[in-house]
N, C-alpha and C positions, 0 to 999 in steps of 0.2 A: 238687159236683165242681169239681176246683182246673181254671182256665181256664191252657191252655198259651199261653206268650209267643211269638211272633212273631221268629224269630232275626232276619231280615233289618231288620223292624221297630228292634228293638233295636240293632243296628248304625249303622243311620242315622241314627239320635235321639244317637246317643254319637259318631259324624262330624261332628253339627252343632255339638257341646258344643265342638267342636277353635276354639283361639283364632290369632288373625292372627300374634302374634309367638311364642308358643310354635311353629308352625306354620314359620314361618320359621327360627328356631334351629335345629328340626329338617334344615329343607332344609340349613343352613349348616355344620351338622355332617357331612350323607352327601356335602356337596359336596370336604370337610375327608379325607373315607376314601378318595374318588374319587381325593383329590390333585390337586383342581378349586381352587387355592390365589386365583387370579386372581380367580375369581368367583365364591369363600366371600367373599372382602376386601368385593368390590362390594356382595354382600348384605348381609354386617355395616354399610356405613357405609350404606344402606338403612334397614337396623332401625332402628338410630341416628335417623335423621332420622324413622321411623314411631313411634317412641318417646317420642321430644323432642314432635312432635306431640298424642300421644296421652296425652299426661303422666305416662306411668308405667303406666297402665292399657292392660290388655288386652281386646279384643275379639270378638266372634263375628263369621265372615264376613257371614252375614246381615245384619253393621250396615253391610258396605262395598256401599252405595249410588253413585249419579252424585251424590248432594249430597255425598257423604263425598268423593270424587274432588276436587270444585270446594275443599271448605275447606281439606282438604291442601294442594292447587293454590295457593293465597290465601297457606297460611301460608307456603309455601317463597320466594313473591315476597314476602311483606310481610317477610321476614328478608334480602331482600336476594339472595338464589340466583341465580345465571344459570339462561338459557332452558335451557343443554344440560344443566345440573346438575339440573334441576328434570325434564328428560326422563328423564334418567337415571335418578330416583327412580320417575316415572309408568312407565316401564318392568319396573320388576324388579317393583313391586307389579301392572302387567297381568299379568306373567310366572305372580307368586305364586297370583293366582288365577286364574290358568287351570289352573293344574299341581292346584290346588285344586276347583276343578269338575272337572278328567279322572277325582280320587280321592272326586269326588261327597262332597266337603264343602261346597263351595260351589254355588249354583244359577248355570247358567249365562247370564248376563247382558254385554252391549254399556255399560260403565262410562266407558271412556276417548276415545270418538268427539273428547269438545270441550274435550280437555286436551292439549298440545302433546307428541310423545312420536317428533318427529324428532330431525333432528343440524343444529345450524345451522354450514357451513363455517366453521372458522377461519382464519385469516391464516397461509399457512406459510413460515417464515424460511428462507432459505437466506445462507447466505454467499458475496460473490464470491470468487476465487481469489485476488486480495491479501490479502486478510483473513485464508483460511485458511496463506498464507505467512506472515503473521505473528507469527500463533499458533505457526507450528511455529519460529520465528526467537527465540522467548521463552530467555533465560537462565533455566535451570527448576534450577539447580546448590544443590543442597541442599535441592530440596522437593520430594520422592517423589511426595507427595498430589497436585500439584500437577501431575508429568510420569507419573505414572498415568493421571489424567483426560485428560490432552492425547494418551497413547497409544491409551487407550481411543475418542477422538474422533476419532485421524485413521485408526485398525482400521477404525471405521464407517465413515471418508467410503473408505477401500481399500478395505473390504471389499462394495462396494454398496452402503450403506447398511444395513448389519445392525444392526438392534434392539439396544440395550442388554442385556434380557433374554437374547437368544441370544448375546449376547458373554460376559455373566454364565455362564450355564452351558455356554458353549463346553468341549470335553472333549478331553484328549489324541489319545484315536483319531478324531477327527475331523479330526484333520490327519494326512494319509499322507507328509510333506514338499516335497507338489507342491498339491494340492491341500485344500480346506476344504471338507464336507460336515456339510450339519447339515441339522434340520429348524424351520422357523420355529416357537417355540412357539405365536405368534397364530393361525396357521393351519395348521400342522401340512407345509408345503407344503416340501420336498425339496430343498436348492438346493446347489449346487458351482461354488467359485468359485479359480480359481487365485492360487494366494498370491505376488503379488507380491515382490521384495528388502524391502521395508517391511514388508512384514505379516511376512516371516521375522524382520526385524530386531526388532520387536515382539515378537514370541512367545517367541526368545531371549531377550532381558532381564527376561522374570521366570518362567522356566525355573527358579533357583535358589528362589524366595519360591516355587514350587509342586511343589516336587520331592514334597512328603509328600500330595499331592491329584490327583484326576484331572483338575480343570479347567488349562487354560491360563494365566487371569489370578488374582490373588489375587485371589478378589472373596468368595466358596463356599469355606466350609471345615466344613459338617459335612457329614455320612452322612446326617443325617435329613433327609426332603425337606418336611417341613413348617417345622426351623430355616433349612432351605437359602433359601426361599423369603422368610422373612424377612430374613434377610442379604442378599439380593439387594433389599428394597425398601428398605432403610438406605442400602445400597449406591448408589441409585440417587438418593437425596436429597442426599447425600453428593457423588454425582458432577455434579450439575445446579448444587450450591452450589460446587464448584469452578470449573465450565464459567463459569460468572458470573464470579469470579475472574480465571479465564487473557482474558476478552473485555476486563475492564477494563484490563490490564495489557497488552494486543496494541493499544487503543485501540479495540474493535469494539464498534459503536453498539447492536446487536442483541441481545436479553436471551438469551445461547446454552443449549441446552439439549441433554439426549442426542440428541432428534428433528431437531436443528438437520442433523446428518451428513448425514442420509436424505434430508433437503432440496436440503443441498448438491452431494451427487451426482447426487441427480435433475437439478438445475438443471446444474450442469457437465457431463456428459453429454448433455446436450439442446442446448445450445453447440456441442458439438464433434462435433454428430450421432452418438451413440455410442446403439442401443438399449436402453431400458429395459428389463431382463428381470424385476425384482425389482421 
């Protein structure tokens, strides 16, 4: 008499067979349908580095042990990685296998206790107010690229300090003519802020380069929100290597960046006792 198989049995035997980065790809693709664009990118350059590790070879979670934690750990300092880049990695692989024990692939085990998997503070630049005079004093007369970035910088230090990203997909109905309402992409958090003569004078002059788009600034020009999202990280390498550009050319000491703005406001605000609400 033929012995009947075990469904449950058999399930869990073909859960265990599941490998680390097939595993992961999967994650990166439902995170890709989600339109989770920010933190499919983070997992892929994850992979990448669990990859490079692993030689090309794939794994069963079974093999990820506390010594498997420590050599990875080893290899990202012996290639040189920072502390926070190296959290960053220990992070989405805790992540990976936790989400992986919840789907009872993995056995659930305490891996990362003795591998660092904070945020060590960095140093945040601000500019004082001559500086950012400066910058806006620049003869910018023939280089678009050039007085895009510098619109798009002094939008941020007007606008609160709004994120590059939310300037990127800033959208026409988001300005009602008096005010700007959007929501932060990083945390989804609701904010309105009144658009100053500058911010209006901005938004006019490249009213004509977005008349065929819904956003604001020329930055976003497709429909699809997976090309969108790409063009906004071009965009923003793009604008970080200008930002470097207009500092050398203003004389400003500080290597300027999109985040510089957020800095900037924060600090001149705190000056001039103005509440930080953002």
């Amino acid at each position: 008499m033929a012995t009947r198989k075990n469904p449950r049995k058999a399930q869990s035997a073909q859960k265990k067979k599941i490998t680390v980065l097939s595993y992961m790809a999967r994650q990166i693709d439902l995170m890709k349908l989600e339109k989770r664009f920010g933190t499919s990118r983070n997992y892929s350059k994850a992979q990448n580095s669990l990859n490079a590790f692993l030689k090309g070879r794939d794994i069963c979670f079974s093999r990820i042990d506390e010594s498997f934690v420590h050599e990875y750990n080893s290899f990202l300092e012996q290639r040189g990685i920072t502390r926070n880049t190296i959290s960053f990695y220990m992070r989405i692989l805790r992540a990976l296998y936790n989400k992986a024990t919840k789907e009872h692939i993995a056995r659930p085990r305490q891996l990362f206790s003795d591998v660092y998997t904070g945020v060590d503070k960095t140093r945040k630049r601000a500019l004082d107010e001559k500086a950012v005079k400066r910058i806006m004093a620049l003869d910018l007369k023939g280089l678009p690229s050039l007085m895009l970035s510098r619109d798009i910088f002094y939008f941020s230090f007007c606008m609160r300090g709004m994120s590059f990203v939310d300037i990127a997909f800033l959208k026409k109905h988001d300005y009602d003519g008096e005010y700007i309402t959007y929501h932060r992409q990083k945390t989804g958090q609701r904010l309105m802020v009144y658009a100053e003569p500058c911010i209006e004078r901005i938004i006019r002059r490249y009213s004509s380069q977005t008349a065929g788009t819904p956003y604001i600034f020329p930055i976003i020009k497709s429909d699809n929100s997976e090309t969108a999202f790409r063009q906004y990280q071009t965009a923003l390498g793009y604008h970080n290597r200008k930002l470097k550009e207009l500092a050398r050319r203003a004389k400003v000491n500080i290597p300027l960046s999109s985040y510089c703005a957020r800095h900037t406001w924060a600090t001149v605000a705190r000056n001039h006792h103005i509440p930080i609400s953002v």
